[in-house]
N, CA, C and O atoms as CSV, one atom per row, in Angstrom:
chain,resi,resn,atom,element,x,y,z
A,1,UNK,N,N,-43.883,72.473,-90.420
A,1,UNK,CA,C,-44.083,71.221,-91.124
A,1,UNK,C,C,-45.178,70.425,-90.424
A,1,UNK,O,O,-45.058,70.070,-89.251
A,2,UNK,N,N,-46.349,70.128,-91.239
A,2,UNK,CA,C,-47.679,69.518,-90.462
A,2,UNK,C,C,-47.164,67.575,-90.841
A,2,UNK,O,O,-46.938,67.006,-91.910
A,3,UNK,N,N,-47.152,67.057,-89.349
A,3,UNK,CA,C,-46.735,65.503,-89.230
A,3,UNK,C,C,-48.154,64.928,-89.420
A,3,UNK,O,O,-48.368,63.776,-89.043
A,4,UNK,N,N,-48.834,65.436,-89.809
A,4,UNK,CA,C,-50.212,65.047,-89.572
A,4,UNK,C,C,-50.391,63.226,-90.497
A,4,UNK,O,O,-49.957,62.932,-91.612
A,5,UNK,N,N,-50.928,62.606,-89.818
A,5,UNK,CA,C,-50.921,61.158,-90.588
A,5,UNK,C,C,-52.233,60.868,-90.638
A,5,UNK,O,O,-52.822,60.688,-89.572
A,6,UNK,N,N,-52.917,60.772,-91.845
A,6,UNK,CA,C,-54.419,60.403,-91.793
A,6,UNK,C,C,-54.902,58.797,-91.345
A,6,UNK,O,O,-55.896,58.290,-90.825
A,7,UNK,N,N,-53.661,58.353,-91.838
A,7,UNK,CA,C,-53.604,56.524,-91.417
A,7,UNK,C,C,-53.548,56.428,-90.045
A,7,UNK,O,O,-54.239,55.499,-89.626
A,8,UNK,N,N,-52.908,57.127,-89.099
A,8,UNK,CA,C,-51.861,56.700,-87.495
A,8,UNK,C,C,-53.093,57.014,-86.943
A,8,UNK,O,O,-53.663,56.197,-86.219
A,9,UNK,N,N,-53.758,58.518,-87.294
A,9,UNK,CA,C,-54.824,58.849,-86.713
A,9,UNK,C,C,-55.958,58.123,-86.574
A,9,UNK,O,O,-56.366,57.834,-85.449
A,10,UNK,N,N,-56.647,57.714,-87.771
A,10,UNK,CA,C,-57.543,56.458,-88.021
A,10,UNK,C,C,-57.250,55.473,-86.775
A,10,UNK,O,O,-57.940,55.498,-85.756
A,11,UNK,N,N,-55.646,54.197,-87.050
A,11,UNK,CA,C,-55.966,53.305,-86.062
A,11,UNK,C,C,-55.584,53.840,-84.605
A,11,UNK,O,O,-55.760,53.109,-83.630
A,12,UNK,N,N,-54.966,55.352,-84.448
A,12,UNK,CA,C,-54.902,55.558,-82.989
A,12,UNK,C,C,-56.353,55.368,-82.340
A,12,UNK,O,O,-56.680,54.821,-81.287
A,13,UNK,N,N,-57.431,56.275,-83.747
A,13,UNK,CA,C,-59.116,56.051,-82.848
A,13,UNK,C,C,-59.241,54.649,-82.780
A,13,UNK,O,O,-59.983,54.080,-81.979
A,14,UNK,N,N,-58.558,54.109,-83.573
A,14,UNK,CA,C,-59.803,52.489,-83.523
A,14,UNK,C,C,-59.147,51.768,-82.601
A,14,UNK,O,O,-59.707,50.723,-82.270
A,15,UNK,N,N,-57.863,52.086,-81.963
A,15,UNK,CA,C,-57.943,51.351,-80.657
A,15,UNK,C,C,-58.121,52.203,-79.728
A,15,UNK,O,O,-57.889,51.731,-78.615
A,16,UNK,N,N,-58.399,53.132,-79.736
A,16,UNK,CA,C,-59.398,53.620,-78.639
A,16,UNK,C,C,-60.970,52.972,-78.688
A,16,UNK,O,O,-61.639,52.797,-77.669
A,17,UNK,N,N,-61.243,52.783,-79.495
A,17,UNK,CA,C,-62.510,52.414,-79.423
A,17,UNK,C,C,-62.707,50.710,-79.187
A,17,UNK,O,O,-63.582,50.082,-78.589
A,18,UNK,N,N,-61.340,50.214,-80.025
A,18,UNK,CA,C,-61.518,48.814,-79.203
A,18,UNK,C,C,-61.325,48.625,-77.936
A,18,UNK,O,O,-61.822,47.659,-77.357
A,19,UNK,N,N,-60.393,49.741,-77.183
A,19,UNK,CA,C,-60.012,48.866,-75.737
A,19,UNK,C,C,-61.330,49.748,-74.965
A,19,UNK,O,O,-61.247,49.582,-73.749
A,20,UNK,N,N,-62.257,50.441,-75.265
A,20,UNK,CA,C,-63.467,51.208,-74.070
A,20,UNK,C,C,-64.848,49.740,-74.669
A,20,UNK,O,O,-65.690,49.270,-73.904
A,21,UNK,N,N,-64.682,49.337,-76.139
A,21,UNK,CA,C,-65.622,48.660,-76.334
A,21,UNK,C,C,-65.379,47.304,-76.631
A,21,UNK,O,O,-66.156,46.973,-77.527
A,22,UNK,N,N,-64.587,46.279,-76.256
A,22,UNK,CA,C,-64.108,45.648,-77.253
A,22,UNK,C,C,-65.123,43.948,-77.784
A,22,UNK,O,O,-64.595,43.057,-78.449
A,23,UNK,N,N,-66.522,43.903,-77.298
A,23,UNK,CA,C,-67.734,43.632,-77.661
A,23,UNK,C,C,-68.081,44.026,-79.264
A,23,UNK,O,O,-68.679,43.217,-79.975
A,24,UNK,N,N,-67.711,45.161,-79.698
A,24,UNK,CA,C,-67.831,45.536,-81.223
A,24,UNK,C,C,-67.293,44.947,-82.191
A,24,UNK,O,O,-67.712,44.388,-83.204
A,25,UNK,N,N,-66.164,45.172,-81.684
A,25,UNK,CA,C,-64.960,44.562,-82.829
A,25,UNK,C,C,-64.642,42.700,-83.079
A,25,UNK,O,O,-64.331,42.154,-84.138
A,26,UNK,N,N,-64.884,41.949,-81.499
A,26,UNK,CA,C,-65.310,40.777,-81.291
A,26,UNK,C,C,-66.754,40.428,-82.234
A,26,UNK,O,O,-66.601,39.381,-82.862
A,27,UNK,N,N,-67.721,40.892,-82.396
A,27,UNK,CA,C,-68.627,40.429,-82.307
A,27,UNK,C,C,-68.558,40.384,-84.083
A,27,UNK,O,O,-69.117,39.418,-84.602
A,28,UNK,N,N,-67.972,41.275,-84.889
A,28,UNK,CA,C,-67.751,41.660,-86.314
A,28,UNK,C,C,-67.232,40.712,-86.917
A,28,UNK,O,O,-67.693,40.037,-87.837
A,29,UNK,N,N,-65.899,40.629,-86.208
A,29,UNK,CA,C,-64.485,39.678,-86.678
A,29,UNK,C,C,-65.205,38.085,-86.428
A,29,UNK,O,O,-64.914,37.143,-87.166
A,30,UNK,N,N,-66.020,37.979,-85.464
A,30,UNK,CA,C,-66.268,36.520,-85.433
A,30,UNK,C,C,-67.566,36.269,-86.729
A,30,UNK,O,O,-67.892,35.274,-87.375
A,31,UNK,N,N,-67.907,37.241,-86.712
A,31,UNK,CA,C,-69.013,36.675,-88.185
A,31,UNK,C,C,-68.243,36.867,-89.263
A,31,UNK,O,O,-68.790,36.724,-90.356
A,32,UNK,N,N,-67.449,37.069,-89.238
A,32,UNK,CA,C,-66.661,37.393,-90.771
A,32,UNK,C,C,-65.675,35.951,-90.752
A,32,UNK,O,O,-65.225,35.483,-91.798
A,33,UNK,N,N,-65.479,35.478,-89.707
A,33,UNK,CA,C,-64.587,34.220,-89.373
A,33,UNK,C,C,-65.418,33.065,-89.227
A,33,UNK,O,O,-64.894,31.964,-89.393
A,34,UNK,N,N,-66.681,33.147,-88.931
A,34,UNK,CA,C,-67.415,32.128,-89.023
A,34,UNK,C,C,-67.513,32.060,-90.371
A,34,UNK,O,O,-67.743,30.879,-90.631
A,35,UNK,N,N,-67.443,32.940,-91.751
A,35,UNK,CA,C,-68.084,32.770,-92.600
A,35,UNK,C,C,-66.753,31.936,-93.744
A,35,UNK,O,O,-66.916,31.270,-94.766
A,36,UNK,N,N,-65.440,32.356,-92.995
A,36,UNK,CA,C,-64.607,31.103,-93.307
A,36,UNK,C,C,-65.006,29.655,-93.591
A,36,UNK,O,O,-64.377,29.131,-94.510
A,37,UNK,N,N,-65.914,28.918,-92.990
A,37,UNK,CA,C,-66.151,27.890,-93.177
A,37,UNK,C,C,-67.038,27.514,-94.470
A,37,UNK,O,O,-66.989,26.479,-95.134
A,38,UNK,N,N,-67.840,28.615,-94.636
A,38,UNK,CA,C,-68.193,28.822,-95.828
A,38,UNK,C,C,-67.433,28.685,-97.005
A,38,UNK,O,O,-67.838,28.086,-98.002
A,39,UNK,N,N,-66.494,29.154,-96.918
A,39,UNK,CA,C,-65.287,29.444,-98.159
A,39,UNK,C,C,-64.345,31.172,-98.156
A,39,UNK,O,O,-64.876,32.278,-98.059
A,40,UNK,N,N,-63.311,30.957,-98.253
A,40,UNK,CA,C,-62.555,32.227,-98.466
A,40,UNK,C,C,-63.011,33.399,-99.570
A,40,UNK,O,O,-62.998,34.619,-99.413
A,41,UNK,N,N,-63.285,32.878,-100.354
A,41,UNK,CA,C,-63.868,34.085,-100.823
A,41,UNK,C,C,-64.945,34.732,-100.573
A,41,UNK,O,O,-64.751,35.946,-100.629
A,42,UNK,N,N,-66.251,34.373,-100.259
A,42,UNK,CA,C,-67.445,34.624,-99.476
A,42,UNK,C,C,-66.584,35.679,-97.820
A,42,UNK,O,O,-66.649,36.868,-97.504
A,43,UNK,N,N,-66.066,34.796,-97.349
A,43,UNK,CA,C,-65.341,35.531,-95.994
A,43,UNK,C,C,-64.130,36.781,-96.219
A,43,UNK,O,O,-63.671,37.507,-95.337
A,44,UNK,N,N,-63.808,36.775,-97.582
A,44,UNK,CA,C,-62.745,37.978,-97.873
A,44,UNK,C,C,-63.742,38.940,-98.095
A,44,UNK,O,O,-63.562,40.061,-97.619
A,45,UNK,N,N,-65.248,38.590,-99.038
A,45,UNK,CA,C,-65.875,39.636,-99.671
A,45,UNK,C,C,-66.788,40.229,-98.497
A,45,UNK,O,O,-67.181,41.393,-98.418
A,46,UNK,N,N,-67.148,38.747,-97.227
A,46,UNK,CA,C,-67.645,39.632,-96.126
A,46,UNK,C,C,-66.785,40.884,-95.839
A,46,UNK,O,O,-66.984,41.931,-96.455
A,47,UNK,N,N,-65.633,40.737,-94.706
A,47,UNK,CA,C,-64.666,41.325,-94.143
A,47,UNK,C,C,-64.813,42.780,-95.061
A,47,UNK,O,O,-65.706,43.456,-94.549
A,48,UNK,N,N,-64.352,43.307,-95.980
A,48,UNK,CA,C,-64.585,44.350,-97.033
A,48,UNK,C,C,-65.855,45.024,-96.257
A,48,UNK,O,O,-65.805,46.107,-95.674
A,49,UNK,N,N,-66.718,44.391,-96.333
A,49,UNK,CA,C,-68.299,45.031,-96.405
A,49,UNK,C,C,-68.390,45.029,-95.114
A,49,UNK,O,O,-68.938,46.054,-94.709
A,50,UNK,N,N,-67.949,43.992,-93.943
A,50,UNK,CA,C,-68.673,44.251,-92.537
A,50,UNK,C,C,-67.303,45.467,-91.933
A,50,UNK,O,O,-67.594,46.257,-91.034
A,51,UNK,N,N,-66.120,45.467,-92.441
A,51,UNK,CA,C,-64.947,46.780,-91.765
A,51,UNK,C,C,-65.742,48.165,-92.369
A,51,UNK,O,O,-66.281,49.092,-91.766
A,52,UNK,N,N,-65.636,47.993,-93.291
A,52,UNK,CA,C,-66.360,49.741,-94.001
A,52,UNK,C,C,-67.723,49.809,-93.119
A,52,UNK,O,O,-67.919,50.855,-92.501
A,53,UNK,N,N,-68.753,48.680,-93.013
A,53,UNK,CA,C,-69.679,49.164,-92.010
A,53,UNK,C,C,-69.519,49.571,-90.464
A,53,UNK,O,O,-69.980,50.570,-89.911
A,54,UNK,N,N,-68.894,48.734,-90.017
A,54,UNK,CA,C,-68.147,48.803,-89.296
A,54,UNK,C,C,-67.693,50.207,-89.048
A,54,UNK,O,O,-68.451,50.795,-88.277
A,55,UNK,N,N,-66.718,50.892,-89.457
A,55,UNK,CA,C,-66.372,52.108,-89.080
A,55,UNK,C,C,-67.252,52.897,-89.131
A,55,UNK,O,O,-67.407,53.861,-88.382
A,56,UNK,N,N,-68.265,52.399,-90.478
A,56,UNK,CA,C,-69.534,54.189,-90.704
A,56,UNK,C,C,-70.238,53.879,-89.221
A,56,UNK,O,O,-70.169,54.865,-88.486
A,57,UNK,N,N,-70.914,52.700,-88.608
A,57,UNK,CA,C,-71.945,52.695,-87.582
A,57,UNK,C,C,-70.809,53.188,-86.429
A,57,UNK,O,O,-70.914,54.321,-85.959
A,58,UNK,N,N,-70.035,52.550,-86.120
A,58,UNK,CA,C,-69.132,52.700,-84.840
A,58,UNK,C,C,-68.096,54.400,-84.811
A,58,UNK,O,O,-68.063,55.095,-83.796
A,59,UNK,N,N,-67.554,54.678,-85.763
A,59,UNK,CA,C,-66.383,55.152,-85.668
A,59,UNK,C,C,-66.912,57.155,-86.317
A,59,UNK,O,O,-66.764,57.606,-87.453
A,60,UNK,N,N,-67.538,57.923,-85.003
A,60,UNK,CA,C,-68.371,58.634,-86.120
A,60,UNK,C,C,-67.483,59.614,-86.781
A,60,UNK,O,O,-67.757,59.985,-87.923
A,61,UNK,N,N,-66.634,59.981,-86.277
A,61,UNK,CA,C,-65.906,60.958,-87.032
A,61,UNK,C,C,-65.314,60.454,-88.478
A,61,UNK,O,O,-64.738,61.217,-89.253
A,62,UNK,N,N,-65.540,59.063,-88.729
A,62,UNK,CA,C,-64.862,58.681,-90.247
A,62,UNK,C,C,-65.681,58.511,-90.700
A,62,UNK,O,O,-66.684,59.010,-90.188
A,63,UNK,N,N,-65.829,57.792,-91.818
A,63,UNK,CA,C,-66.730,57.296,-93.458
A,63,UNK,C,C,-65.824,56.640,-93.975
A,63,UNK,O,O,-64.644,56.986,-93.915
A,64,UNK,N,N,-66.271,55.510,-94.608
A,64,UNK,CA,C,-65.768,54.460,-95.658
A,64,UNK,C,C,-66.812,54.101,-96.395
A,64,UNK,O,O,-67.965,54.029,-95.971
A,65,UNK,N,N,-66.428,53.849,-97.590
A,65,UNK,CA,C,-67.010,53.368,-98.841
A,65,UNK,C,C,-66.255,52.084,-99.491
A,65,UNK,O,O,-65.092,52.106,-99.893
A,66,UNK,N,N,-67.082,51.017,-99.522
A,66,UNK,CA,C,-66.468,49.869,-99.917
A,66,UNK,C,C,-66.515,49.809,-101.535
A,66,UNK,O,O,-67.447,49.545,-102.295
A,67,UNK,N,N,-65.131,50.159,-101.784
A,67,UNK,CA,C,-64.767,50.370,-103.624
A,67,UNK,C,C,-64.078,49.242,-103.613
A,67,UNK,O,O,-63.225,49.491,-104.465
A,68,UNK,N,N,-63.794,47.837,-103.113
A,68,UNK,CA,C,-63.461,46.763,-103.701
A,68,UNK,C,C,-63.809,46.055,-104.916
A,68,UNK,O,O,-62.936,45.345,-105.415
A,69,UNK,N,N,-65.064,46.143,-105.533
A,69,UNK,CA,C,-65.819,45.409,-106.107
A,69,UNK,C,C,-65.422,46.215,-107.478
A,69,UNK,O,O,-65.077,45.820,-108.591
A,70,UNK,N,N,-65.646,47.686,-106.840
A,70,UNK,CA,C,-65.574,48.113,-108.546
A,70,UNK,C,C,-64.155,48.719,-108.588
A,70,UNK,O,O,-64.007,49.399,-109.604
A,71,UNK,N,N,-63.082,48.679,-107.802
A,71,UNK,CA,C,-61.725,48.510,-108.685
A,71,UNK,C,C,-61.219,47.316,-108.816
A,71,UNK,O,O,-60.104,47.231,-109.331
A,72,UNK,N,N,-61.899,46.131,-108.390
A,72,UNK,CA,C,-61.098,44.718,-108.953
A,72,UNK,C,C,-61.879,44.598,-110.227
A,72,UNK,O,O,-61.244,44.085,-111.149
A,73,UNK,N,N,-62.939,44.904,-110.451
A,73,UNK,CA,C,-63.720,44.958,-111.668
A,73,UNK,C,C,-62.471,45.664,-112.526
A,73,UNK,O,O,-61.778,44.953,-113.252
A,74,UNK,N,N,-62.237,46.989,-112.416
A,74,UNK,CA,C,-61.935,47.576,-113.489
A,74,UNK,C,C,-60.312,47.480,-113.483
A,74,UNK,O,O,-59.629,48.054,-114.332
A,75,UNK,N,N,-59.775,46.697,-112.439
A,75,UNK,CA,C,-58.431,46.178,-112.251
A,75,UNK,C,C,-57.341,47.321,-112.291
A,75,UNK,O,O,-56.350,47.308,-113.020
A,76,UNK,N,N,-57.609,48.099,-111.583
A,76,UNK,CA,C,-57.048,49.586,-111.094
A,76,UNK,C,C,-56.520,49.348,-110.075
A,76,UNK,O,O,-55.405,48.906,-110.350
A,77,UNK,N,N,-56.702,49.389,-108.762
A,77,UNK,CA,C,-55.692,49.380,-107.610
A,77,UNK,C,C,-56.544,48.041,-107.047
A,77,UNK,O,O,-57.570,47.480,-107.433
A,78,UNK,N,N,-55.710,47.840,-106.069
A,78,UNK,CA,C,-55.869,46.495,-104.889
A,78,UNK,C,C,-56.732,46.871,-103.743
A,78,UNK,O,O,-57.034,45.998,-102.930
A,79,UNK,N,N,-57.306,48.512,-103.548
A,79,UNK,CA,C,-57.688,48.931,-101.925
A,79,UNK,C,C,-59.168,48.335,-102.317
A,79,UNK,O,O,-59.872,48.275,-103.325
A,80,UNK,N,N,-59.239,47.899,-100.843
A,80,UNK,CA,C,-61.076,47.351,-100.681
A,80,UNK,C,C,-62.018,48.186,-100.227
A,80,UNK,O,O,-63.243,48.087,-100.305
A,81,UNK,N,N,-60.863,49.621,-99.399
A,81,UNK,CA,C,-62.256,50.515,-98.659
A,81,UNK,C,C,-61.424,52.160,-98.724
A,81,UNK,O,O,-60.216,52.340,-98.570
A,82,UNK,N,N,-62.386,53.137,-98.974
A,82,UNK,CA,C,-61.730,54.365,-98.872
A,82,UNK,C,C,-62.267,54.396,-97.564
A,82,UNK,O,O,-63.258,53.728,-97.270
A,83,UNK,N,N,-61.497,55.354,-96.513
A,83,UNK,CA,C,-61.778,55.707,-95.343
A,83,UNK,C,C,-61.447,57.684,-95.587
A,83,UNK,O,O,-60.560,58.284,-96.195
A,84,UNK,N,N,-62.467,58.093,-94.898
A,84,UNK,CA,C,-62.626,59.618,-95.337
A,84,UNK,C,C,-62.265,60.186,-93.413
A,84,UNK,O,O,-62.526,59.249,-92.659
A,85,UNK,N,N,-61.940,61.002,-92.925
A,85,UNK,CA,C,-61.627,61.797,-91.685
A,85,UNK,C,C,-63.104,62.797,-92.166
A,85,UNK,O,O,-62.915,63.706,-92.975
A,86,UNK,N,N,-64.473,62.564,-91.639
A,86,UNK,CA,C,-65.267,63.773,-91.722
A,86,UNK,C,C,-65.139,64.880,-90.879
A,86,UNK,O,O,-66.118,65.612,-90.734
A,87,UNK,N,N,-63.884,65.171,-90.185
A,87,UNK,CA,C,-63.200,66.323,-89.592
A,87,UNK,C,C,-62.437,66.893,-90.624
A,87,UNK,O,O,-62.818,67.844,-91.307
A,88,UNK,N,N,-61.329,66.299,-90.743
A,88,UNK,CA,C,-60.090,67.291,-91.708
A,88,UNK,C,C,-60.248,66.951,-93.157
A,88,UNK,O,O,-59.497,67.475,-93.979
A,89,UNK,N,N,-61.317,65.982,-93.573
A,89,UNK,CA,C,-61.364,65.807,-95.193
A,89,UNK,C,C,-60.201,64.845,-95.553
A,89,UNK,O,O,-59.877,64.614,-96.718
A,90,UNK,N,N,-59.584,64.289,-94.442
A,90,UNK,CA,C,-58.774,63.574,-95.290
A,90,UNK,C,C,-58.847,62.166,-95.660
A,90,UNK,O,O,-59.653,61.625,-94.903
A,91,UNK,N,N,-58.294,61.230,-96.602
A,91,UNK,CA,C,-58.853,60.137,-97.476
A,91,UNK,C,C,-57.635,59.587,-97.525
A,91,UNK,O,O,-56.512,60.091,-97.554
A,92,UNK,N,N,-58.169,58.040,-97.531
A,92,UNK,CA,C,-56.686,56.878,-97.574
A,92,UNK,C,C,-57.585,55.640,-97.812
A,92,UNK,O,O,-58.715,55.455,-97.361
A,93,UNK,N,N,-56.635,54.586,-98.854
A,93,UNK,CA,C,-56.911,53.500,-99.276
A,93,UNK,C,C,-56.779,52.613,-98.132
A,93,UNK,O,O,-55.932,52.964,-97.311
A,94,UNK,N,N,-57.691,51.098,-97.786
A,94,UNK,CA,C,-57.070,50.627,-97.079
A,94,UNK,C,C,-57.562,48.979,-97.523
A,94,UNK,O,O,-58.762,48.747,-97.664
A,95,UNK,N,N,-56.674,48.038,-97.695
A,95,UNK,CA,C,-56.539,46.593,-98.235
A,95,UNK,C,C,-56.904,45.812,-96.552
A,95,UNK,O,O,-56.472,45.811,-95.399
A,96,UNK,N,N,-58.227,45.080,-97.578
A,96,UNK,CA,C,-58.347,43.793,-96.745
A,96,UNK,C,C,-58.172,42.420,-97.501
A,96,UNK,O,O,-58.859,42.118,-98.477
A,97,UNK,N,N,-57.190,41.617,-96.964
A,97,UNK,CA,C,-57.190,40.192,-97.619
A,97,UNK,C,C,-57.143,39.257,-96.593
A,97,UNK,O,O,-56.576,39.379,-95.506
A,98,UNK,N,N,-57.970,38.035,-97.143
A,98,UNK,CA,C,-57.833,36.771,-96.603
A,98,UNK,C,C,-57.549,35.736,-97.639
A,98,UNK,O,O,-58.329,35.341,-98.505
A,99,UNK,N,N,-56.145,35.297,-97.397
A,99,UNK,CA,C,-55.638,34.509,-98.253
A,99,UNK,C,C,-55.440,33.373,-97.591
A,99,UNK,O,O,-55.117,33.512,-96.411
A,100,UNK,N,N,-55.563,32.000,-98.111
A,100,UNK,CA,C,-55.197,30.672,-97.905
A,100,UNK,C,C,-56.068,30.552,-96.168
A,100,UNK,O,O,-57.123,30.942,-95.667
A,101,UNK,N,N,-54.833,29.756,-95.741
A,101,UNK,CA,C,-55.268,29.413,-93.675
A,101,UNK,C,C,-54.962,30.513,-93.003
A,101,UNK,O,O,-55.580,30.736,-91.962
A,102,UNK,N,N,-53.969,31.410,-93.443
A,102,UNK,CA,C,-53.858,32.333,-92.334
A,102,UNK,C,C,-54.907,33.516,-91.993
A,102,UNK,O,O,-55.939,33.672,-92.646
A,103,UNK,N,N,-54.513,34.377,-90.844
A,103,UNK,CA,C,-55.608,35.422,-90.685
A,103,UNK,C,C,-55.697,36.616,-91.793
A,103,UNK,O,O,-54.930,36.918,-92.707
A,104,UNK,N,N,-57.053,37.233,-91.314
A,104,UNK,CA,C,-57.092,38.074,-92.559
A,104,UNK,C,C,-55.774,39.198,-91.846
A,104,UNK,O,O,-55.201,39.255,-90.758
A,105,UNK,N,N,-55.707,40.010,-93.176
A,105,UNK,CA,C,-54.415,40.536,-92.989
A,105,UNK,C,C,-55.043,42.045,-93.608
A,105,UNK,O,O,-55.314,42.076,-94.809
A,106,UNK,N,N,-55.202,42.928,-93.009
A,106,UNK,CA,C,-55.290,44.442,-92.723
A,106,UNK,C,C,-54.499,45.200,-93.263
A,106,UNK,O,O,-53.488,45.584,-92.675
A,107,UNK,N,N,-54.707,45.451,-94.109
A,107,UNK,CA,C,-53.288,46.614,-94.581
A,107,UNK,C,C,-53.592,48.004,-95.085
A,107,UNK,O,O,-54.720,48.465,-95.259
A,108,UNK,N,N,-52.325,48.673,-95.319
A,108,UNK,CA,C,-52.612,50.357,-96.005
A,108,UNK,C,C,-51.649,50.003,-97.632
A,108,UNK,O,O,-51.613,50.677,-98.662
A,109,UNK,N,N,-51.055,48.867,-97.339
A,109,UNK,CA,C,-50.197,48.458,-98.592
A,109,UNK,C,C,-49.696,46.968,-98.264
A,109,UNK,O,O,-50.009,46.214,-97.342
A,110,UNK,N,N,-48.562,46.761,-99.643
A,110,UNK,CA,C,-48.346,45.756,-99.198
A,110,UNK,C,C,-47.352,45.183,-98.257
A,110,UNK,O,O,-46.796,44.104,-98.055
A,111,UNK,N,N,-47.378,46.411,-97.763
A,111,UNK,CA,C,-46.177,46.153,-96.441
A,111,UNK,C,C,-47.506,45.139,-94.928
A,111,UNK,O,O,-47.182,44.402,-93.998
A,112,UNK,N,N,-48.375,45.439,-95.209
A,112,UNK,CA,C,-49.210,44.989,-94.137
A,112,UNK,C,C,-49.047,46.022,-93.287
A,112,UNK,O,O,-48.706,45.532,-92.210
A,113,UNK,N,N,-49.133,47.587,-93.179
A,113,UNK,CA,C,-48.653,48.191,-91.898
A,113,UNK,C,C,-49.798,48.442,-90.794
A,113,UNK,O,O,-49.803,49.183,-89.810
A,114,UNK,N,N,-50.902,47.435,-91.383
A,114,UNK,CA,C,-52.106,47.908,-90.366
A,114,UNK,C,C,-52.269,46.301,-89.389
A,114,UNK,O,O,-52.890,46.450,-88.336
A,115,UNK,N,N,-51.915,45.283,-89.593
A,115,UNK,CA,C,-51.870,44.175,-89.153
A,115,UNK,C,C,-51.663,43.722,-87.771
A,115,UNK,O,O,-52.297,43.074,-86.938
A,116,UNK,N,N,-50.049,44.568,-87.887
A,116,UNK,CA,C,-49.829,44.748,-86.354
A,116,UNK,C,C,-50.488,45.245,-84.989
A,116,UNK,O,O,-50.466,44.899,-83.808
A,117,UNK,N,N,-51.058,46.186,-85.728
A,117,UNK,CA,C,-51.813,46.903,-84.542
A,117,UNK,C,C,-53.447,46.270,-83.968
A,117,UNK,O,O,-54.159,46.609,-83.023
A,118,UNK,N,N,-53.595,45.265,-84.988
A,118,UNK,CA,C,-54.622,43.958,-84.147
A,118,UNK,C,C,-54.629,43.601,-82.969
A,118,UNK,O,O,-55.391,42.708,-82.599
């Protein structure tokens, strides 16, 4: 029986890569939080676009494609970014929201199960 988790794997790398670099991930999250002041939606539609870049420049073994735009368009699912494993081929939705005052909130659903691991 293969336990294999395409999600666990994903944020096991990305905190590896935050705690050897953590200048990257600081430097992302604060322009996407500066742009809060701007307005929440401008700063939700950043976040989307600077995480998917984000992983393609930093994270090389993955790929993301930011499909937010065109499934809220066509009002199909809620995910903002596909994330691809360019090792094992494997693919998973993953939700970014910033709603109201609180922080943005990271998820694989609406359980929030990616949040925690901030």
């Amino acid at each position: 029986m293969n336990n294999y988790n395409p999600y666990k794997d994903f944020t096991d790398r990305l905190k590896i890569l935050i705690s050897k670099h953590p200048h990257l991930i600081t430097t992302t999250l604060s322009n996407i939080f500066t742009m809060r002041l701007i307005g929440n939606k401008t700063h939700g539609d950043l976040a989307e676009i600077a995480i998917a870049e984000f992983i393609n420049q930093y994270m090389y073994d993955f790929r993301s494609i930011h499909v937010g735009k065109d499934l809220y368009r066509a009002k199909s699912k809620e995910e903002d970014i596909k994330i691809i494993n360019e090792i094992t081929k494997a693919e998973f939705p993953v939700s970014l929201k910033a709603y109201g005052d609180g922080p943005l909130q990271l998820s694989t659903d609406k359980n929030f199960r990616m949040f925690p691991r901030l």
